[in-house]
N, C-alpha and C positions, 0 to 999 in steps of 0.2 A: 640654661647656661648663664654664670654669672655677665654682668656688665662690665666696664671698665669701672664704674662705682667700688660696686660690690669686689671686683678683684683684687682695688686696690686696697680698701677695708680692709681682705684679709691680708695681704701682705702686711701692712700695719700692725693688724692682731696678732700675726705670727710671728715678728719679733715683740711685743711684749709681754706675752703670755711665756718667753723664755728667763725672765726677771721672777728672781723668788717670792717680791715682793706682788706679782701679780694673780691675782685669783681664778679670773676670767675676764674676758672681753666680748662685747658683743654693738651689735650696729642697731643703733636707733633712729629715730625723730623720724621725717619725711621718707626717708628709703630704708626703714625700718620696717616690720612686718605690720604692725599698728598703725602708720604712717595715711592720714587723707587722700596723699597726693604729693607728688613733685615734679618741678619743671627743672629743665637742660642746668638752669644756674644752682639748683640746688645743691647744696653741700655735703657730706657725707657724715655723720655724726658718730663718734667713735667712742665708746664709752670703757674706759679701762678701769676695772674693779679692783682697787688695793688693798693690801695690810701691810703699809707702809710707802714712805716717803720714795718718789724715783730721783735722783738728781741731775738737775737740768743738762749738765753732760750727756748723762747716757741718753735723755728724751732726742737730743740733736744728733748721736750717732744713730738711733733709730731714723730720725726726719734722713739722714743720708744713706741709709743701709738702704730704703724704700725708695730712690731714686732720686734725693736731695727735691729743693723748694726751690720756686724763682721767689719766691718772698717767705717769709717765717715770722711771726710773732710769739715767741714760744716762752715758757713760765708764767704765763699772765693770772691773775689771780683776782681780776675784779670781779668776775660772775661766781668765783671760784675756781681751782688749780686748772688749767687749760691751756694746751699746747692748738694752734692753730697756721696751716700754710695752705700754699698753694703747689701742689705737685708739679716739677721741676718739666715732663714729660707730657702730661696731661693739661695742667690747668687747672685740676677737680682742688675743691677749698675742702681739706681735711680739717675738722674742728676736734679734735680728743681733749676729752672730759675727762677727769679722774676722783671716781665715785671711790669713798673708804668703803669696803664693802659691809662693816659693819653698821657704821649711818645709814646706805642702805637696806640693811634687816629691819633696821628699826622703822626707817618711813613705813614699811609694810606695818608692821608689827601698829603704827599710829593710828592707820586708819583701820583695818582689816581686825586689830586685838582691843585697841583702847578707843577708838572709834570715834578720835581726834580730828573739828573741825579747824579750818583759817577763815581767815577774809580773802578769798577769790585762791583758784588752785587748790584747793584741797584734796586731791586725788590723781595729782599731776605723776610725780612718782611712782604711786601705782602702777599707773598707765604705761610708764616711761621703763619697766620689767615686763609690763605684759605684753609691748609692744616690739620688742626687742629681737634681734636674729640675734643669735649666740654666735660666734667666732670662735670663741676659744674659753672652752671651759672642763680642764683634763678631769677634775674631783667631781662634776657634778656641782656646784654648789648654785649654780647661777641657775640651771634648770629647777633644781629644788626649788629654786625663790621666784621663780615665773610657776612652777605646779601651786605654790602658797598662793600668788596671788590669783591663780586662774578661775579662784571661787565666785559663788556669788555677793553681790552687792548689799553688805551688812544693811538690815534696817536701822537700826540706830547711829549707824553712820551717815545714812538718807536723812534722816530724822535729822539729826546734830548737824549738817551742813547747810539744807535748807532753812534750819532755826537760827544760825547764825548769820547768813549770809542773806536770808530775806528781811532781817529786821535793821540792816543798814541802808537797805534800800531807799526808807522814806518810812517817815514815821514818826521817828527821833528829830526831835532839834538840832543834832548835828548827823544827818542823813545824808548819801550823797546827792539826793534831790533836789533836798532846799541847800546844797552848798554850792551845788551846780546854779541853782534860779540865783542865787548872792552874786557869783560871778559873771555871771549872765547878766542881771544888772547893772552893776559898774564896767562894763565891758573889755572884764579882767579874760583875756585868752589864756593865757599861762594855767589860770586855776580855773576853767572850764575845760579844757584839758585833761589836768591836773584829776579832777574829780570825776569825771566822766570815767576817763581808764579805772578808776576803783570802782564804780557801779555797774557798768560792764564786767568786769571782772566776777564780782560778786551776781550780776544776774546771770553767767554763763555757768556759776558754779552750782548757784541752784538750779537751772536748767538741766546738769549731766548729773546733779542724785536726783531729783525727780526724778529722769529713766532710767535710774540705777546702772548708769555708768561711769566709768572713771573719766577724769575731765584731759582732754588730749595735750595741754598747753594751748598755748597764745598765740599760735600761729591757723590759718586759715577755718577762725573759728564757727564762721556763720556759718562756711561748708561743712563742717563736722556737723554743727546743728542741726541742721537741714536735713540730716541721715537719721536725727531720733525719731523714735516712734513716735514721742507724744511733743510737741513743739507749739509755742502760741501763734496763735492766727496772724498771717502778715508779718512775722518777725524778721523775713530777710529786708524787707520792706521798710518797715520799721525802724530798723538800727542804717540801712540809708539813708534814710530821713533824718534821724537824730545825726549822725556826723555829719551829716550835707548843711542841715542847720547850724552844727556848732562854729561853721566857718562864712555863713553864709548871712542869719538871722538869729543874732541872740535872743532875739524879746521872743522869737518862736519856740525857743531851745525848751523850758517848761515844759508846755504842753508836747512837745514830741517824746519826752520823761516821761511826762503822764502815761501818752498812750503803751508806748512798749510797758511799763511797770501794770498797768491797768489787764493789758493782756497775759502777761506774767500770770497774776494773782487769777486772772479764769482761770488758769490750765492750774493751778493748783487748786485751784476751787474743786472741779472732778476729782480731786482725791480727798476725800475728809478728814485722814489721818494725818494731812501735811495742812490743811488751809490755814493760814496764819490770819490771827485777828492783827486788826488794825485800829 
């Protein structure tokens, strides 16, 4: 039986899936079907699929068709297009996102056809289809695009994420290792920080193609980690240690790098086909 979550969601999806401009709609992130986990404050993430512009009018006769907001931030466009309130009734924090459904084909089509890496996230979107409850989708098109992604994990996607994304580790002169010990040194917090979020980023990303899975986003990551099969020794451990020091002991900050990276490179070591020279 749905939750008040989930009911509200569709009420949501059930007015804009009546806009010509809408394709489909369906519910992600934490209380999404892919989703780790979520607690009582979690939000509801509402992803509307378009081929074309809604205008902010009609976005705010929806927020009121749906039982109005005690607050509303709605047109915002700094993450990208996103309507966000707080149900007037409930409390629950509706975030709707507004994915072109076409940019969408294509993320697939990036990693899954051309088998396009980034630096950290590189499988985020993926994810964020095959994780997805559908709401409202009359043509089929959004199922079609969760059956595309529900394959298996390209090797040369594995290949090309890991290759990109372990050789910024450390290595390079401008690595995020030695930019982290730079900062670390002058006891610049800003950019120890700063650089840390990119090297995590990038060691989480080669961690989820190592076990050839899609990388969940940036939220409750060490718990998603925790769940692969194959994982480095001590890494919830680990990555404690490293943020406890980055607030605690610079000059320790280094060698807490070291070891998480050090143990990285074993668990890629067991696979011959990935182990990166150094």
């Amino acid at each position: 039986m749905p939750n008040a979550h989930e009911t509200l969601a569709r009420r949501v999806a059930a007015e804009f899936i009546e806009l010509a401009q809408v394709e489909a709609v369906a519910l992600g992130g934490s209380r999404g079907v892919g989703g780790v986990g979520h607690d009582p404050a979690s939000d509801i993430d509402v992803y509307v699929y378009t081929r074309g512009d809604i205008d902010l009018a009609v976005r705010r006769g929806i927020v009121a068709a749906v039982g109005g907001a005690s607050r509303a931030d709605l047109g915002m466009t700094f993450w990208g297009p996103g309507d966000e309130w707080l149900d007037a009734a409930t409390g629950i924090h509706v975030d709707t996102v507004f994915f072109d459904a076409d940019w969408m084909a294509d993320q697939l089509d990036r990693v899954l056809v051309r088998h396009e890496a980034s630096l950290g996230y590189s499988t985020c979107f993926w994810h964020t289809v095959r994780g997805s409850l559908i709401l409202e989708d009359p043509r089929g098109w959004f199922a079609a695009l969760q059956d595309r992604g529900g394959g298996a994990y390209p090797g040369a996607l594995r290949r090309n994420v890991i290759e990109l994304n372990h050789a910024v580790l450390r290595g390079l002169l401008p690595s995020y290792s030695t930019q982290v010990a730079k900062a670390a040194r002058r006891g610049d917090l800003v950019s120890v920080n700063h650089r840390l979020t990119g090297l995590l980023a990038s060691y989480f990303d080669v961690l989820f193609a190592f076990n050839e899975v899609p990388h969940p986003g940036e939220k409750r990551l060490v718990e998603a980690a925790s769940l692969l099969a194959r994982r480095p020794e001590g890494m919830a451990t680990d990555l404690r240690d490293l943020l406890e020091t980055a607030t605690t002991d610079l000059s320790g900050l280094p060698v807490r790098v070291d070891r998480l990276l050090d143990r990285l490179d074993a668990l890629l070591a067991t696979d011959g086909s990935t182990a990166p020279e150094r």
